[in-house]
Every structure is written in C-alpha cells, then in structure tokens.
C-alpha positions in Angstrom: 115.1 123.2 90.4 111.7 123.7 87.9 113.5 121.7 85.3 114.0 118.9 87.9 110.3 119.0 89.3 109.2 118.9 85.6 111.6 115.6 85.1 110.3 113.8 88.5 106.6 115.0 87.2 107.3 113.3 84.1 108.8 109.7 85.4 105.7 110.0 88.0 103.4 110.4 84.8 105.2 106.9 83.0 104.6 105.3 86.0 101.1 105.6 87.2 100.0 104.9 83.1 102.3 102.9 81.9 100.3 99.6 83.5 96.7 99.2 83.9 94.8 97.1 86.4 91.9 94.7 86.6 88.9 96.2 86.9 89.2 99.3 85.0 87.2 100.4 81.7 88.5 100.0 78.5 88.3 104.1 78.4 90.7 104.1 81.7 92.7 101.0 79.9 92.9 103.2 77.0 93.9 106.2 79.0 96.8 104.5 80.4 98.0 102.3 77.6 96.8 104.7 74.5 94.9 103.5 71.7 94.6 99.6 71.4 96.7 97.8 68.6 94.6 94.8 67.7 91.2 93.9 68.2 91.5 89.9 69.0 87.3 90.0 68.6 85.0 88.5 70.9 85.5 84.7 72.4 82.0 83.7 73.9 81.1 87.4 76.1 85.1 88.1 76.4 86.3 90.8 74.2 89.9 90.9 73.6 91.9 93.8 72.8 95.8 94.1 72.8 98.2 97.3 73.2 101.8 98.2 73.3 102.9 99.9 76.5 105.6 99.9 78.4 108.1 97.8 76.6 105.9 95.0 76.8 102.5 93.8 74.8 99.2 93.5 76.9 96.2 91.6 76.2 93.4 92.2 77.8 90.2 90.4 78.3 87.0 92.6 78.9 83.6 91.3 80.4 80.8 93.7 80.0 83.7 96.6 79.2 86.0 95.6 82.4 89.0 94.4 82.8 88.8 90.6 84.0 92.3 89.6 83.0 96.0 91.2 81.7 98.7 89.3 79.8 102.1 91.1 79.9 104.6 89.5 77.5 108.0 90.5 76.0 107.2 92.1 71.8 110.2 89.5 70.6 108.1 86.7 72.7 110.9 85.6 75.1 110.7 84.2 78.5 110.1 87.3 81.2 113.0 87.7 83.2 112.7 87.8 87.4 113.4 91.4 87.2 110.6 92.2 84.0 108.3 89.9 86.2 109.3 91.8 89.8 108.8 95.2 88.1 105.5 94.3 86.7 104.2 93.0 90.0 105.3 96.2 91.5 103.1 98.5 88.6 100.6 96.5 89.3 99.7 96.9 92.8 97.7 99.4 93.6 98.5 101.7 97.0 98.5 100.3 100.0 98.3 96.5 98.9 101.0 93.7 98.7 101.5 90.6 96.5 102.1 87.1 98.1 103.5 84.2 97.0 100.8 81.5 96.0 100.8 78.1 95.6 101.8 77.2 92.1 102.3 73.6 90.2 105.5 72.5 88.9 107.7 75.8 87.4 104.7 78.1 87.2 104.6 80.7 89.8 101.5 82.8 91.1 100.6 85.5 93.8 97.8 87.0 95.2 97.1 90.1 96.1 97.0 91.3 99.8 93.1 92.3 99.2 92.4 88.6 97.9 90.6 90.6 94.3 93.2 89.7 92.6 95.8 86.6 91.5 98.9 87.1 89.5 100.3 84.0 87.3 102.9 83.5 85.5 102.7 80.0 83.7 106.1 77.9 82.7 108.3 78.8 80.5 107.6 83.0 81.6 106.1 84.2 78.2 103.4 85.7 79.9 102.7 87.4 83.4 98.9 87.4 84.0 96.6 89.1 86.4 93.4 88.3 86.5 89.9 88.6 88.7 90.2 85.7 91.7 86.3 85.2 89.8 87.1 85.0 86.4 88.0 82.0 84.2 89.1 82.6 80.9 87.6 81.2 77.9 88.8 78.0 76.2 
C-alpha cells in the first residue's frame, strides 16, 4: 500500500511540473521544467529561453520576467499528433478552467481558455502548440 501511495505521489509530481503556464516567473518556469537549455537572447523587451521537459522542447517568451507565450514542439521537429496536442491542452489548463475551440484560418487550429487570459494555437503543419497571453503579440 505505502509503495503504491509513493508511485501515485510520484506520477502526481510529473504531472503538475512537467508543463508550465503563462504568467509564471521564470524561477516557477524553472521549477517546473529545470534549468533552461538555451538562452535564445533578447528580441526587442522579449527574452527567450528554451528547455526540455516532458518529451517535448518549450520556448518561452518572457516580458519583464513572465511568461507571455509557450511553444511546445516535438525534439525530432515533426508535426504534433492530435493526441500530443490533446494531452498538452489538458497540462495546460489550470483547475477549474476549460479550453474552447476558436476560430482558426485555413488548417491552423486555436482555443481559448474558459477564463478568456489565455489563447492556445497551433499553426499548420502542427510543429508547434502555442499558448500565449490574449494581450501579447510576439515579436517579428
């Protein structure tokens, strides 16, 4: 029975840091995804910073040390599959909240989130599943 608590404990542990979410500090970012892998530097007041976690690479874009924006993508840079992208949304929303479909153009798909914070997109052909700030615009 302990050794069964301990294993649950464990997979509970994976779960609630193996994905971060907009709006957290890079020290919670960093909590949940360990130590970042590549500094991408700065692009205008964005600073980017990419990590490994989960089976899948992450770059994030920080404003002012928060998280505006997450880009999940596969390491070996193939397209995500409905199930990668369906298990991400689910990490990804925080208790209590939902993800609805959006309106999207052509093969891209999007979502919001049930609070209206935050959208989900995941541009044509799938190499990346991005949530970002409804506010924020990337830069060019």
């Amino acid at each position: 029975m302990k050794a069964l608590f301990l294993t649950a404990l464990a997979c509970l542990g994976l779960i609630t840091t193996g994905l971060a979410r907009v709006g957290e500090t890079e020290k919670e970012i960093e909590a949940r995804y360990g130590k970042p892998g590549k500094d991408m530097g700065m692009r205008g007041n964005v600073h980017q910073i990419g990590y490994m976690s989960g089976g899948f690479m992450i770059l994030v874009d920080f404003v002012n040390g928060v998280s505006q924006r997450e880009g999940f993508a596969n390491p070996d840079s193939t397209p995500l599959t409905n199930d990668a992208i369906d298990e991400i949304l689910r990490m990804n929303t925080p208790e209590g909240l939902t993800w609805e479909p959006g309106r999207s153009p052509g093969e891209d798909k999007a979502w919001q989130r049930s609070d209206g914070k935050v959208i989900a997109l995941c541009p044509s052909p799938r190499l990346f599943l991005f949530f970002q700030d409804v506010n924020y615009k990337p830069p060019k």
